[in-house]
Every structure is written in C-alpha cells, then in structure tokens.
C-alpha positions in Angstrom: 102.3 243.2 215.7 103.7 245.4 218.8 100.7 246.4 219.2 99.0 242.8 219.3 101.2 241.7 222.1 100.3 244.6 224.5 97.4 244.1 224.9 97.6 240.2 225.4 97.8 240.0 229.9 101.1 239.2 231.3 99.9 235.3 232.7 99.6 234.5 229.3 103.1 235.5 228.4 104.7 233.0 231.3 106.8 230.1 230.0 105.6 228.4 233.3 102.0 229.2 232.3 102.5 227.9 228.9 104.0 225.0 229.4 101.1 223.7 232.1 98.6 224.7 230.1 99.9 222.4 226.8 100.9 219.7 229.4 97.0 219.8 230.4 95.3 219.8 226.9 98.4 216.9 225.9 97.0 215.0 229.0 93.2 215.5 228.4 93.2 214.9 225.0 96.4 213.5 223.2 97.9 211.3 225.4 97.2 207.2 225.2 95.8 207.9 228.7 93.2 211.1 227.4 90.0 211.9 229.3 88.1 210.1 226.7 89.8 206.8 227.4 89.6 206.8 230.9 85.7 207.5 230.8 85.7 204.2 228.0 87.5 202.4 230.5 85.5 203.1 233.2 82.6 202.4 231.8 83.8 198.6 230.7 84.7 198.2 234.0 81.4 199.0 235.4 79.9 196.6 232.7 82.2 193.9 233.6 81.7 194.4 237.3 77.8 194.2 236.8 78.5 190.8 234.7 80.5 189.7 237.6 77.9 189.5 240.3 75.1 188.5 237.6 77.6 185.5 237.2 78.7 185.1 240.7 75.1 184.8 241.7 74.1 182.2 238.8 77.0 180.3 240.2 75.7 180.0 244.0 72.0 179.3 242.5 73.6 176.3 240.7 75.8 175.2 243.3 72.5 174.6 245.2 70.3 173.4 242.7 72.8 170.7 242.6 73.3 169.6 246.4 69.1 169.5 246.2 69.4 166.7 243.3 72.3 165.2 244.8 70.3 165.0 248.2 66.8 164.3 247.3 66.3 161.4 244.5 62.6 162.6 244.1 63.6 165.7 242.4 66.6 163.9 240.2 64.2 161.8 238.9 62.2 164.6 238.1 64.6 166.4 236.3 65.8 163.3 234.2 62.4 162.5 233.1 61.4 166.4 232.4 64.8 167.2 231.2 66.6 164.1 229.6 63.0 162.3 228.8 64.6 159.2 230.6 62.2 156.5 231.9 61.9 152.9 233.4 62.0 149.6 231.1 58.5 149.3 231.6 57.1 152.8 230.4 56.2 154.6 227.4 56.8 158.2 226.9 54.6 160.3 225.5 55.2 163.9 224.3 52.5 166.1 223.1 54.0 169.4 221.3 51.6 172.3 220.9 50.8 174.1 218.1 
C-alpha cells in the first residue's frame, strides 16, 4: 500500500487539489444546477424565444388585418359572407362542397 502511494504525483495528494476537483464534478453533475440542466434550460429558452416572435409577428399581421376591415366595408363584407355565410334578406346562399 506504501508502495501504491509513491508512485501516485504529489498534485494529486493536495487537500486544495482535492477539494476543487469534487467541488467541480458536484457542480457539473450533482448539483440542481448540473451541466445537463443548464443545456435543458437553454434549449427551452431558445424554443420559447422562437414561439415568441412566431407569436409576436401573428399578432401585428392581425392587428392589421383588422384596421383593413374596420376601414374598408368592401372587404368586411367579404369576410362575413366567405367566412360567417352571412347574406342580405333578399338572397339565397348556395354552398357547393366537393367531393
């Protein structure tokens, strides 16, 4: 056993050494804030970042889809007959569904 600890080099028999190198593998792996949480976590955000300027730019395109039916009756109109099949008193609607 003597014999086994000669041979092993001197850095690895510093306290100082030692006790960074299990603070390090604690941090990298076993803490609640490990490497492999933080790469998770970054990775959600990136997702959620993405979804965020996919729904940022819905909401502008909407925002000005509605002041062009709120300015122009023509294309309300439109939109209530294509979309809400509404019509005048004194029409009949037809709808012809493809097969």
């Amino acid at each position: 056993m003597k014999h086994f600890f000669q041979k092993v080099p001197p850095i690895f028999k510093n306290f100082y050494f030692l006790s960074s190198l299990f603070f390090l593998i604690w941090m990298l792996f076993f803490d609640s804030n490990d490497l492999i949480t933080q790469m998770r976590l970054s990775n959600k955000q990136s997702e959620l970042e993405s979804a965020k300027e996919f729904y940022e730019s819905k909401i502008v395109e909407v925002k000005n889809d509605r002041e062009a039916l709120l300015n122009n009756d023509e294309l309300l109109e439109k939109l209530a007959r294509e979309k809400y099949l509404m019509k005048k008193e004194s029409e009949d609607i037809y709808i012809i569904e493809e097969e």
